[in-house]
N, C-alpha and C positions, 0 to 999 in steps of 0.2 A: 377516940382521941384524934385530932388535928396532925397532920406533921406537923405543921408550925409552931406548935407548942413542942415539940420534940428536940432535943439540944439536939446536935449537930453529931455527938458523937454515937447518942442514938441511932440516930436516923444513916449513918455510915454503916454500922453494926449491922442497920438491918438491912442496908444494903448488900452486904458480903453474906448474910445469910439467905437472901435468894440467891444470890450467884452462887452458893457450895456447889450446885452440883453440874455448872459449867466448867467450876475452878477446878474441881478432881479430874476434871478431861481433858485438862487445855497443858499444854506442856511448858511454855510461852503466850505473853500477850500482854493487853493492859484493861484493868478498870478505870473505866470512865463516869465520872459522875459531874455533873453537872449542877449548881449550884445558885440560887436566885432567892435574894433577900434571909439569907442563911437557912435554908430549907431547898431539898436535895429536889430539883425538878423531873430529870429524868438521870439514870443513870444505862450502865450495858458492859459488855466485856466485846474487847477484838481481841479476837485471838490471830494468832502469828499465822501465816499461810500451810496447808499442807503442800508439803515439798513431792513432786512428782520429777520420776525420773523414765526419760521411755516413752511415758503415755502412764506410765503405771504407779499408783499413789505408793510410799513408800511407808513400810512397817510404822504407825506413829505411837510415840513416845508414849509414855507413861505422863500422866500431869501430876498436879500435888495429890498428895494424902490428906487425909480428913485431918488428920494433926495439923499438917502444915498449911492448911486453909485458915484451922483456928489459929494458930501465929498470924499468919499472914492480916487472918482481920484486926487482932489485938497492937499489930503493928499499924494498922491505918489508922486506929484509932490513937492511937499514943501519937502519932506525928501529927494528928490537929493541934496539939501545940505549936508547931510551929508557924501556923496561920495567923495571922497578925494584920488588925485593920480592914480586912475586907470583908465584905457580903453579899457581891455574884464573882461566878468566874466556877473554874474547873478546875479538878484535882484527879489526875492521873495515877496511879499506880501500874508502873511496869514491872513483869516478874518474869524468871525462866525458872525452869529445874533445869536439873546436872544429875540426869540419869545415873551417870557413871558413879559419883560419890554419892548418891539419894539425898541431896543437899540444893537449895531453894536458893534465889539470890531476889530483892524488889529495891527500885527507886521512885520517888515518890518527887511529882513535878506541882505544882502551884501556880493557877496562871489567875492571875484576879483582873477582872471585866472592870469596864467605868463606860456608860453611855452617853453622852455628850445631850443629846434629847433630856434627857432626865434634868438635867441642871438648866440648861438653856430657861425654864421658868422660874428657878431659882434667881438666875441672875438674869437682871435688868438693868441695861443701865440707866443709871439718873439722868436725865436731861439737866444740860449745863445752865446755870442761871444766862441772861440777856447780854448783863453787863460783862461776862466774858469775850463775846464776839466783837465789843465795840472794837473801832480801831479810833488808837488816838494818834494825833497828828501832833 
């Protein structure tokens, strides 16, 4: 089967389902996906930088749990509702845990693309009729 043919919330899905086993180790960070003609082009995870203190990498965090990965996907996919009109551009999802209380927090950014190239042979303009330029006296 094609992506292309894959709705959008599909193809999210399966993106968060290659990243499970980045997302159980990252404590912080953001998925990035990328998006071109409503079909996911490339996608990838930053994660937040390890914190060294000294010279010496410091104890790292605990990231999500397998539970809270699967929220986490079912929430990327539920806020493609709020996508409206576009078809390239990037969709962010920033997340941290809260070691302390074992409680998850994400916000979800939408940046939609428009290339100027793309339209430029769309629009042409008409050449003005003759009798426009006369000058009359």
């Amino acid at each position: 089967m094609e992506v292309n043919s894959l709705s959008l919330a599909r193809q999210v899905d399966f993106v968060f389902r290659q990243l499970e086993g980045e997302l159980t180790n990252a404590a912080a960070g953001t998925v990035l996906i990328h998006i071109r003609n409503n079909a996911v082009g490339k996608f990838g995870l930053r994660h937040h930088p390890i914190e060294t203190k000294d010279g010496k990498i410091q104890g790292c965090e605990k990231g999500l749990t397998r539970e809270q990965v699967q929220a986490f996907r079912q929430m990327a996919i539920e806020a493609l509702k709020y996508r409206k009109d576009w078809t390239h551009g990037e969709i962010l999802y920033d997340f941290s845990v809260r070691p302390s209380s074992n409680s998850w927090s994400a916000s979800i950014l939408y940046e939609s693309n428009y290339n100027m190239a793309a339209w430029n042979n769309r629009y042409v303009p008409q050449a003005r009729p003759q009798h426009m330029f006369r000058e009359y006296v």
